[in-house]
C-alpha positions as CSV (number, residue, x, y, z in Angstrom):
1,X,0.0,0.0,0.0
2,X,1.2,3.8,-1.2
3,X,2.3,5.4,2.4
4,X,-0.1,8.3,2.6
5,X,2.4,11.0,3.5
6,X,4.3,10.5,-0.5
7,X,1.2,9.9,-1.7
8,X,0.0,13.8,-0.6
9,X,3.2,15.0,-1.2
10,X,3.1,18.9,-1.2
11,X,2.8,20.0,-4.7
12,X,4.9,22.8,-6.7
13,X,3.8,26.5,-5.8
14,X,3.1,26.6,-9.1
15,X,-0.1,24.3,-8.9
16,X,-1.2,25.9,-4.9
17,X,-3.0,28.7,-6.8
18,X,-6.0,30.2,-4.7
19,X,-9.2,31.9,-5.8
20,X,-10.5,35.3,-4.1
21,X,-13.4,35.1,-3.1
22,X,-15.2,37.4,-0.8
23,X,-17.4,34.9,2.1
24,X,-15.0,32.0,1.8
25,X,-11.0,31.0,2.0
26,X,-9.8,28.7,-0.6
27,X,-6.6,27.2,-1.0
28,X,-4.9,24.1,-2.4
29,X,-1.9,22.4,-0.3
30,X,-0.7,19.4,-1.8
31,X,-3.8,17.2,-3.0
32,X,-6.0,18.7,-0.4
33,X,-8.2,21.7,-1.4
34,X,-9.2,23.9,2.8
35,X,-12.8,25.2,2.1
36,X,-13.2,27.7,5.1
37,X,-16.6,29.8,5.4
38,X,-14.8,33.5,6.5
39,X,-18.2,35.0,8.3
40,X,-17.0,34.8,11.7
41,X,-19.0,38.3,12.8
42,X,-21.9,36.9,11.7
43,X,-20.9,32.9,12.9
44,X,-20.3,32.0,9.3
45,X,-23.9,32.5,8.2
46,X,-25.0,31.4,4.8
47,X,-26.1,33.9,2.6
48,X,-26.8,34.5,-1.2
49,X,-23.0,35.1,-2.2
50,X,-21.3,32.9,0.7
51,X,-23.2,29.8,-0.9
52,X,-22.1,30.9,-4.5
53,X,-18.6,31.3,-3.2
54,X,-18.8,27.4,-2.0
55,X,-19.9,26.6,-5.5
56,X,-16.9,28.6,-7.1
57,X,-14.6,26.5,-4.3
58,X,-16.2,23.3,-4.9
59,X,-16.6,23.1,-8.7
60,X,-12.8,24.2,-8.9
61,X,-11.9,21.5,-6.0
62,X,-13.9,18.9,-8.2
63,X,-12.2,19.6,-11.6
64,X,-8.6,19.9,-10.5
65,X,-7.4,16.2,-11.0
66,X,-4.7,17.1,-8.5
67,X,-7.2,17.6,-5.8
68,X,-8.2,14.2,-3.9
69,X,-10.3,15.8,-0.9
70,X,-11.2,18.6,0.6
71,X,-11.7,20.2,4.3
72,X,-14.6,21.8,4.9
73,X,-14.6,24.0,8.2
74,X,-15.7,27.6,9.8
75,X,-13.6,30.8,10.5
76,X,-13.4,31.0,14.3
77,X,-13.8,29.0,17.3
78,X,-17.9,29.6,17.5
79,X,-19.3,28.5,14.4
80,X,-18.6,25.6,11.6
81,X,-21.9,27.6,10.3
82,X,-24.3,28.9,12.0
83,X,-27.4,28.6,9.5
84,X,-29.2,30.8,7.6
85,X,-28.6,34.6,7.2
86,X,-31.8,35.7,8.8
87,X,-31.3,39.0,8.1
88,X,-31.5,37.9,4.3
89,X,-34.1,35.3,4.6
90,X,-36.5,37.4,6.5
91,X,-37.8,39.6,3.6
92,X,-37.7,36.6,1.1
93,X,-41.7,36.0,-0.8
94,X,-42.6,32.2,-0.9
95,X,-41.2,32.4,-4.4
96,X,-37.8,33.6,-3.5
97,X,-37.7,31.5,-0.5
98,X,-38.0,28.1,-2.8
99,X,-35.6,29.4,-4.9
100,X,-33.1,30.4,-2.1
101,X,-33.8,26.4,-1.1
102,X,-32.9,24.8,-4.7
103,X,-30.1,26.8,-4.9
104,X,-28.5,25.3,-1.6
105,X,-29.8,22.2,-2.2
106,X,-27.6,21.8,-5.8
107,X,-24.7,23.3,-4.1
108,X,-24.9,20.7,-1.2
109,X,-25.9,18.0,-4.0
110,X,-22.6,19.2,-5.4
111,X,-20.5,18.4,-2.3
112,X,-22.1,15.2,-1.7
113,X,-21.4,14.0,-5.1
114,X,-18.2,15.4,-5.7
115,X,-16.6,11.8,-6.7
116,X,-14.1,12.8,-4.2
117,X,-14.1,13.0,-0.1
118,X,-15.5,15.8,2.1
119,X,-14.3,16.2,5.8
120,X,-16.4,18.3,7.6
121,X,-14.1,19.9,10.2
122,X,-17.4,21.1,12.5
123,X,-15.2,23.5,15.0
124,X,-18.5,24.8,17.0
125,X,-22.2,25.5,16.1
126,X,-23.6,23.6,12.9
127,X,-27.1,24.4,13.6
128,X,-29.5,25.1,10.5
129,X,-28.0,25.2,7.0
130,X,-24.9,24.6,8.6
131,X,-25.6,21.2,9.6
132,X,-26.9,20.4,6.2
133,X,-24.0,21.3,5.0
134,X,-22.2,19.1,7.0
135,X,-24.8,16.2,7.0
136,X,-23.4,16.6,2.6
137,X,-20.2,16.3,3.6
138,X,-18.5,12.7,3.1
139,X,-17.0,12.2,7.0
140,X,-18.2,14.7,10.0
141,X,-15.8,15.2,12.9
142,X,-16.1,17.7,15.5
143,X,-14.8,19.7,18.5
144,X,-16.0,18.3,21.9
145,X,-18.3,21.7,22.1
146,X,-19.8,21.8,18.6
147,X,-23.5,21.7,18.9
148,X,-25.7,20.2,16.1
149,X,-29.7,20.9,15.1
150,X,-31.9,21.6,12.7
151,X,-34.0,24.7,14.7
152,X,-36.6,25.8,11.4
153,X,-39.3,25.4,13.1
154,X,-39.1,28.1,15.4
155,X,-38.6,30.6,12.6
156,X,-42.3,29.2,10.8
157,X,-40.2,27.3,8.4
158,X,-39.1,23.8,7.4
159,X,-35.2,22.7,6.9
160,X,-34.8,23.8,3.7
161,X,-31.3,22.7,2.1
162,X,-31.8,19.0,2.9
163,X,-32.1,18.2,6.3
164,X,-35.6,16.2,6.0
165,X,-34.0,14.1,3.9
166,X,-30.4,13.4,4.8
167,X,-31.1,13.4,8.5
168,X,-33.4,10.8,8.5
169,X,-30.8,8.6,6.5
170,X,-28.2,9.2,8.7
171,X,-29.6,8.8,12.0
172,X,-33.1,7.0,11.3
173,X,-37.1,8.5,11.2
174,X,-37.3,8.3,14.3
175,X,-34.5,10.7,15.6
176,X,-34.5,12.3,12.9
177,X,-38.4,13.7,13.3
178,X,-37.9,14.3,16.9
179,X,-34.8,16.8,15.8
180,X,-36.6,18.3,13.7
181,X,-40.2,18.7,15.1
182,X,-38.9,19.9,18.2
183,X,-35.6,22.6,17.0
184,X,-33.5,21.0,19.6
185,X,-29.9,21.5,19.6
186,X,-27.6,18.5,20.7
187,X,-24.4,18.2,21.7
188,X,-21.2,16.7,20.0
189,X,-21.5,13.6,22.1
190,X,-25.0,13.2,21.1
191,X,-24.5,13.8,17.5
192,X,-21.6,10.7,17.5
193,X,-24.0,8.7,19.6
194,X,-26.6,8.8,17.6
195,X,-24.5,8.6,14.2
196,X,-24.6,11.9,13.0
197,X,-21.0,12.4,13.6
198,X,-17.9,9.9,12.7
199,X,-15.3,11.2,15.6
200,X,-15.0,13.6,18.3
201,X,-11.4,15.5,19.1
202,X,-10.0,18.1,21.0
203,X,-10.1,21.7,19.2
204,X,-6.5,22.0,18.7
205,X,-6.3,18.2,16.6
206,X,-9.3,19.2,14.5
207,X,-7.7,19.9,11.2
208,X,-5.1,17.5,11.5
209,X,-7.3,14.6,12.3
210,X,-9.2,15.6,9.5
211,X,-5.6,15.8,7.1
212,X,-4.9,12.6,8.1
213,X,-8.4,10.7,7.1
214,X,-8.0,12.1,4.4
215,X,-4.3,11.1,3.4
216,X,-5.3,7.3,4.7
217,X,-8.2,7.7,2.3
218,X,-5.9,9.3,-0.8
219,X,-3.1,6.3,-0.5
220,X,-6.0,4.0,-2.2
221,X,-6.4,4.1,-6.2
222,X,-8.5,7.3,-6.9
223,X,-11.2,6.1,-9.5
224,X,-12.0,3.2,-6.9
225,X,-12.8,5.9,-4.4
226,X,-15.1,7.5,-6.9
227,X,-17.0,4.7,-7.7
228,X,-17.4,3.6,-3.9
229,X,-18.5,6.9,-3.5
230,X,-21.1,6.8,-6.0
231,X,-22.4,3.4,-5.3
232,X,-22.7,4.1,-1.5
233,X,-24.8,7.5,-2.3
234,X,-27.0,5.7,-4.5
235,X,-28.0,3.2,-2.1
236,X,-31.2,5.2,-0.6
237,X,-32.5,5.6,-4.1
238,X,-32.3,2.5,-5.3
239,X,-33.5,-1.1,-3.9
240,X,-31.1,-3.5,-2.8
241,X,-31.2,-5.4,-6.1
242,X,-30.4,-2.3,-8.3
243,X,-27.6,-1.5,-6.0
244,X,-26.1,-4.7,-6.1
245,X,-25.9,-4.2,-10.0
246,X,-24.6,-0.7,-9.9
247,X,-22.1,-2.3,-7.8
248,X,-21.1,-4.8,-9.8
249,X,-20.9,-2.2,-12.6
250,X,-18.2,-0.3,-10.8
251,X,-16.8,-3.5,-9.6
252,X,-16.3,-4.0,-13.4
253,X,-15.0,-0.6,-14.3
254,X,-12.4,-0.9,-11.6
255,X,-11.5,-4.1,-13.0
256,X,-10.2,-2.5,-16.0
257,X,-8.1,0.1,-14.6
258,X,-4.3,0.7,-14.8
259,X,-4.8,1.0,-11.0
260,X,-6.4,-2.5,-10.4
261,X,-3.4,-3.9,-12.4
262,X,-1.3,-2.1,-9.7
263,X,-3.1,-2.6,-6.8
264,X,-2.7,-6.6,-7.4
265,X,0.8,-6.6,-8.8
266,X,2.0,-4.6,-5.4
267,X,0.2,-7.0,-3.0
268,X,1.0,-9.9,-5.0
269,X,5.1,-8.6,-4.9
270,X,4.6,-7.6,-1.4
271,X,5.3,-3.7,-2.2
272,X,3.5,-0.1,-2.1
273,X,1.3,0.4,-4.8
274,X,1.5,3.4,-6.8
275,X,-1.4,4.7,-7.9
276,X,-2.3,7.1,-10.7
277,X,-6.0,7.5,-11.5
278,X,-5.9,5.6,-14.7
């Protein structure tokens, strides 16, 4: 198996090139594109041009080849993001409200299906749109203080970037409604207890837990990623029987790869594979 630390080698300074944008940080280090909502006044709230900025960010993270996952967290040590810019959302008609909500929802639907892993780096509140967002990320960690919920209902609305759909997938109907229904907010320890988080770490090991999933995750052959990726977000729209053939599928199109060849040839000679993506 590649070691992970040659396999994210850091790349020229040539290829690190970051886009300005005016809501978010974006930067490239090695194969690892840093996503960071910069609204920390505010507690990283999501408005109109903070979710186009994470579009920008994450169409460029998902066509740069060199780019094998990205680390999605919050400015500051409140907020990974806080929700909704009320402010904004208050004077929204019905029609620009659903609007507002499609617009997130493609950009999450963007993350989630990025065909390469998200780490959601949740370094405090995650409450609203913010915990959609993290709920489209790949992996979830967070800070032993982050606090999760989906609180809507007290502002006369439903969650509207996908939280009546992915929460109930992640942690069951069940929770899920009760979440939900009642606006509670939970702790980190009840988030990982109830599956809606992968890991809980101390602040200060945030980031570089999150670096090192996904350097474990980038020494493994790129297009099998992908396709695990794909099959595994497929598996709530499909029934078991069409999943097991979309799995074979991939099965198959792995099968062909220069990287299968490698991945077998390195175990079988008892070496580090090298992958390439091919």
């Amino acid at each position: 198996m590649a070691s992970a630390t040659s396999t994210l080698a850091p790349a020229p300074a040539a290829s690190a090139a970051a886009l300005t944008l005016a809501n978010v940080l974006y930067e490239k280090k090695g194969a690892i594109a840093y996503v960071t909502v910069n609204r920390p006044k505010v507690l990283n709230a999501l408005n109109t041009p903070t979710w186009t900025d994470l579009r920008t960010a994450f169409e460029d993270a998902k066509n740069d080849a060199t780019v094998r996952g990205v680390i999605l967290t919050g400015a500051g040590d409140k907020a990974f993001i806080a929700g909704a810019d009320i402010s904004e959302l208050a004077h929204a008609t019905a029609l620009e409200a659903e609007q507002s909500s499609r617009f997130g929802q493609g950009i999450l639907d963007l993350i989630e299906n990025l065909g390469k892993p998200v780490i959601a780096a949740v370094n405090g509140f995650a409450l609203g749109g913010g915990c959609e967002t993290a709920m489209a990320c790949t992996i979830r960690i967070a800070v032993e203080n982050a606090k999760f919920g989906q609180p809507e209902v007290a502002l006369g609305l439903v969650p509207g970037g996908g939280g009546t759909q992915r929460l109930p997938r992640l942690v069951g109907k069940g929770r899920a409604l009760q979440l939900i229904l009642s606006g509670e907010m939970i702790s980190a320890a009840e988030a990982y207890r109830i599956g809606l988080v992968n890991e809980i770490v101390p602040a200060a090991e945030l980031i570089a837990r999150a670096e090192a999933i996904l350097k474990r995750i980038a020494s493994n052959a790129p297009l099998a990623v992908k396709y695990a990726l794909q099959a595994a977000n497929n598996v709530v729209e499909t029934s078991q029987s069409e999943g097991l053939q979309l799995e074979a599928a991939y099965f198959g199109l792995c099968a062909a790869t220069e990287d299968k060849k490698e991945g077998t040839t390195a175990f079988v000679e008892k070496r580090a594979a090298q992958f390439h993506g091919r």
